[in-house]
C-alpha positions as CSV (number, residue, x, y, z in Angstrom):
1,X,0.0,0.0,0.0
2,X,1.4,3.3,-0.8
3,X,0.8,5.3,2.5
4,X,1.3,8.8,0.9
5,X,-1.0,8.5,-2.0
6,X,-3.9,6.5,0.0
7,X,-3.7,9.3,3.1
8,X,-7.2,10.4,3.8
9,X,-7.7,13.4,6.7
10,X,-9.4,11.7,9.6
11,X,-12.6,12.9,9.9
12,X,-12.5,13.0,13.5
13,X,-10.1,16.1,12.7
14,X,-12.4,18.0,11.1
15,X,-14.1,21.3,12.3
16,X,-17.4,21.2,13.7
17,X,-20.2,22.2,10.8
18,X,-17.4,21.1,8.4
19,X,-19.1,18.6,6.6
20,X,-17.6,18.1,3.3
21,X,-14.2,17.3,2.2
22,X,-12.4,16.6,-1.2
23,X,-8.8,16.6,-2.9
24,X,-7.3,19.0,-5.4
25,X,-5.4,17.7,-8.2
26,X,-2.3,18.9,-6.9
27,X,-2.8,16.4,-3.7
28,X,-4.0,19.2,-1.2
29,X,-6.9,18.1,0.9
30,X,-9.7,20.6,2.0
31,X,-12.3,20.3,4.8
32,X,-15.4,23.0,3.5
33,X,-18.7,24.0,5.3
34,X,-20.6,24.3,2.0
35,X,-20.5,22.1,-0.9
36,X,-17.7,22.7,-3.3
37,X,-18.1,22.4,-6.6
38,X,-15.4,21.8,-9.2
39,X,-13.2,25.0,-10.4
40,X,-14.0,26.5,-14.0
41,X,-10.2,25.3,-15.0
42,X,-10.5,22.5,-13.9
43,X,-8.1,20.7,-11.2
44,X,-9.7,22.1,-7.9
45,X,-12.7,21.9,-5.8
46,X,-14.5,25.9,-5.0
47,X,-16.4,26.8,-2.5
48,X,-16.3,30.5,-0.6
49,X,-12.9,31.0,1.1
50,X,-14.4,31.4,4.3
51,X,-15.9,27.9,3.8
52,X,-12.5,25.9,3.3
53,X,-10.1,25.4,5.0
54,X,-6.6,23.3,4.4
55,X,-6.7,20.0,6.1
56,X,-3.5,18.3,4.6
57,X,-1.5,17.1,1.8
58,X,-1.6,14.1,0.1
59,X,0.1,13.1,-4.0
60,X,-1.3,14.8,-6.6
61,X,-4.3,12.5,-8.0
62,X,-5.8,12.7,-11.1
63,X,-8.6,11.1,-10.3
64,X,-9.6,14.3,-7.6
65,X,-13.5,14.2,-9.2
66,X,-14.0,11.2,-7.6
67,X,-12.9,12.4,-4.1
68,X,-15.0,14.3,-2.7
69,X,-17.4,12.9,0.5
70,X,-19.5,14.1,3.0
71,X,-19.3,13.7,6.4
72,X,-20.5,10.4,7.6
73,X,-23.3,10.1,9.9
């Protein structure tokens, strides 16, 4: 298993109300309040920048569409 490109934040780290969290491209993971939605150039995830916030990095992955999940319940 290659620990660095199969590292998920924990979501017992995340803020309180932050419900959401997906990968960039680029291997940066973001915890956000509000539902992102993937950037016009593709590559990153969007939401207002009061409503993400940096939660850790990971490898770049091309497959960051796929990445994004909600808080379980």
């Amino acid at each position: 298993m290659d620990e660095a490109r199969d590292w998920v934040p924990d979501w017992s780290q995340a803020p309180a109300g932050w419900d959401w969290l997906a990968q960039d491209e680029d291997g940066r993971w973001f915890w956000y309040r509000t539902e992102p939605a993937p950037g016009f150039g593709g590559g990153i995830w969007r939401a207002n920048s009061r409503n993400q916030q940096y939660a850790g990095q990971g490898r770049p992955n091309a497959q960051w569409l796929d990445s994004l999940q909600c808080r379980p319940t």
